[in-house]
N, C-alpha and C positions, 0 to 999 in steps of 0.2 A: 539465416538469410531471409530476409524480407520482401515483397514485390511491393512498386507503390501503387495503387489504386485510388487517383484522386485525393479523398481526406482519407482514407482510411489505407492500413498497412495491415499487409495480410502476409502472417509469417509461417512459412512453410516449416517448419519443427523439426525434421526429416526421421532419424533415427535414434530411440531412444534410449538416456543412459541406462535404464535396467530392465529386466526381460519383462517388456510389456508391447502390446499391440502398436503399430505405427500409430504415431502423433496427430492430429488432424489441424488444421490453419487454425489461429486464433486472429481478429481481425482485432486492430486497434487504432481508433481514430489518433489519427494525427494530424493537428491542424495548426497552421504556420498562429495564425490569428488566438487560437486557444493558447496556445505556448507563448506567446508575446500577454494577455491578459491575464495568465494564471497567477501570476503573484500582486501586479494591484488587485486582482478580484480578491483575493483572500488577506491582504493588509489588513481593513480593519479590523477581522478576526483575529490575527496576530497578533496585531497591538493589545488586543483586550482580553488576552491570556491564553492562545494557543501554543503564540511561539514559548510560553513560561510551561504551559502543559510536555510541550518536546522535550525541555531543559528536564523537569521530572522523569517522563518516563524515562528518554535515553539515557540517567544517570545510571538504570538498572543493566548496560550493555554490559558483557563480559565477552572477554576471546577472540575469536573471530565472529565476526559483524556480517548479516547480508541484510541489506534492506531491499525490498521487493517494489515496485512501481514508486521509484523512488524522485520523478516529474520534475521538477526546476532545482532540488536539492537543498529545500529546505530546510533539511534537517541539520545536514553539515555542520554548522556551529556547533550544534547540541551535545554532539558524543562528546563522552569523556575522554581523555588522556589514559592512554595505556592499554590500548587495545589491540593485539595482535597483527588486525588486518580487518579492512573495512571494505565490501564490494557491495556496490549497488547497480540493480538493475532496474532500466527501465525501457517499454519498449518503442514506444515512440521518438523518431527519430531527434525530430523538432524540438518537442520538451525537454530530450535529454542535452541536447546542445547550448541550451542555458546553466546544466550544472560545471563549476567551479571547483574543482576537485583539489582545489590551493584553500578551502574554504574547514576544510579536515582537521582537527585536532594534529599539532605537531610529533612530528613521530610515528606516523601511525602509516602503513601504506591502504592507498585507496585505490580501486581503481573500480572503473565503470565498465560494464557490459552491457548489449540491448537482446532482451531478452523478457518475455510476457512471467508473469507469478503464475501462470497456470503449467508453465512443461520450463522449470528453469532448469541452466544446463552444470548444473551441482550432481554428483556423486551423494548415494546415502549417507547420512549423520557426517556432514562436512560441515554446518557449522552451528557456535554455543548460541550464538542470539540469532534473531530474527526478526527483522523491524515493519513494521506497517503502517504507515498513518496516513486516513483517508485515502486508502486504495480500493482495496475490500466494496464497496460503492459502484467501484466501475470496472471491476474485472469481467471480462465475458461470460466468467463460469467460477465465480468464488466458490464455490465446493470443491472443484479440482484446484481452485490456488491452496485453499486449508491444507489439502492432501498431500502437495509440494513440499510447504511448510514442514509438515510434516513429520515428513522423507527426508530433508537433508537435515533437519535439526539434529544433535548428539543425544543419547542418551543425557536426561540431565540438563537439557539446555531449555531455553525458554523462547516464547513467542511476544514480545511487546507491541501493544496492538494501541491505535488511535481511531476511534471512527466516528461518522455522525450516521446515526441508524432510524429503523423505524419509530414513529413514536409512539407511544403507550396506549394512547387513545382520546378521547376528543375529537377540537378543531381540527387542531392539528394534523391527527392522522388522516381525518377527512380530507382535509386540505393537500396533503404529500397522494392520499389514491385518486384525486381528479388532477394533477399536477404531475404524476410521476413522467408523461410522455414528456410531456412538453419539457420538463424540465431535464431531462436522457438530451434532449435536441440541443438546450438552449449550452448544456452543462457536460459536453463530450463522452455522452455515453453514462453520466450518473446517473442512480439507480437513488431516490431519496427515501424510497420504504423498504429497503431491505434487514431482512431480519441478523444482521451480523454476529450478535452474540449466540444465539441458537446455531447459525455454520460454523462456528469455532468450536462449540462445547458438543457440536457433532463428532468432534475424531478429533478432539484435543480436551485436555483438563485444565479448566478455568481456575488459576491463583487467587487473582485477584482482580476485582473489576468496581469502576467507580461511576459517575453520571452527572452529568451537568448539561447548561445549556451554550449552545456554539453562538459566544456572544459576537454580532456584528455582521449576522448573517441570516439570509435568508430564512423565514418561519420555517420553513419544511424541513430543512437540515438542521434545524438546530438540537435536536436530539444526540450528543454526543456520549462517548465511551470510551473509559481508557481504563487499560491492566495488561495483566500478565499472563499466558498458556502455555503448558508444557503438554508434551507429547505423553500419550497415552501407555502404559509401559505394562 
């Protein structure tokens, strides 16, 4: 259940699925204007080999599918054929109102919930994959989103991760720590130097991970990352 407050959705959690302390609000902008500009904003990047990045990683989905801060539903083409069952969540009202759930690989059932990556509302080890791309960024608390992950991942199952992270160092990283405000305001809460592969390999075991630059977009984020984490056993 959600309140609205302005741009922003403050989602009351209430009772949690497993013996842990009540849940506290996780606040998540939602902005009519944001959700109407999120996919021109990120078309050039598409075009110049993100949405080819998606077609990779999501070929590695097996079983049932959860994709986490799953925003306008970009991914949708991507999955393969033959997948169990596909649920994405996402918590924003607005943004989720553009995904297209006709957009699914045939055969496959989809269906959508709103719901933050930080307190999703899964039972432990419920599902084999686990998708993320460019989330991780602007979660309010990506340490408890990893922990999520987590927790409902199966033994055996894996974590497919997309992100644009901190950068190594330089301009660059100069440039994302006098930038990171302004860019939180301008970018619904993105976060442009956060260390994402270091919260992963915090409470999950890193596969496999690769690096390139997020052509078509802003200098700050261009630091990207993509692979695979499996739960820590």
């Amino acid at each position: 259940m959600g309140e609205e407050t302005g741009r922003v959705r403050r989602w009351n959690i209430g009772m949690p699925i497993t013996e842990n302390p009540p849940r506290p609000d996780v606040e998540v902008v939602d902005s009519r204007l944001g959700a109407a500009l999120y996919n021109p904003f990120l078309w050039a990047g598409e075009k110049r080999g993100v949405a080819e990045l998606r077609r990779e990683l999501l070929a590695g989905a097996r079983g049932a599918v959860l994709e986490i801060g799953a925003g306008t539903g970009l991914n949708l083409p991507h999955y393969p054929e033959g997948l169990d069952r596909l649920v994405l969540v996402e918590p924003a009202s607005r943004m989720g109102g553009h995904i297209d759930l006709d957009r699914a690989p045939a055969g496959v059932p989809a269906r959508l919930e709103r719901a933050p990556a930080e307190y999703l509302p899964f039972g432990d080890a419920s599902f084999d994959t686990i998708v993320s791309t460019l989330v991780l960024c602007t979660v309010a608390d990506p340490e408890r989103a990893v922990s999520e992950v987590a927790r409902v991942l199966k033994p055996g199952g894996r974590l497919l991760f997309l992100e644009h992270v901190r950068a190594e160092g330089g301009w660059r990283r100069a440039m994302q720590r006098r930038s990171v405000r302004a860019w939180a305001g301008f970018a619904a809460g993105c976060r442009c130097d956060r260390e994402t592969v270091a919260t992963i390999e915090a409470q999950m075991r890193i596969e496999s991970i690769e690096r390139d630059s997020w052509k078509g977009m802003p200098a700050i984020v261009k630091p990207l990352v993509w692979g695979s984490a499996a739960p820590r056993t």
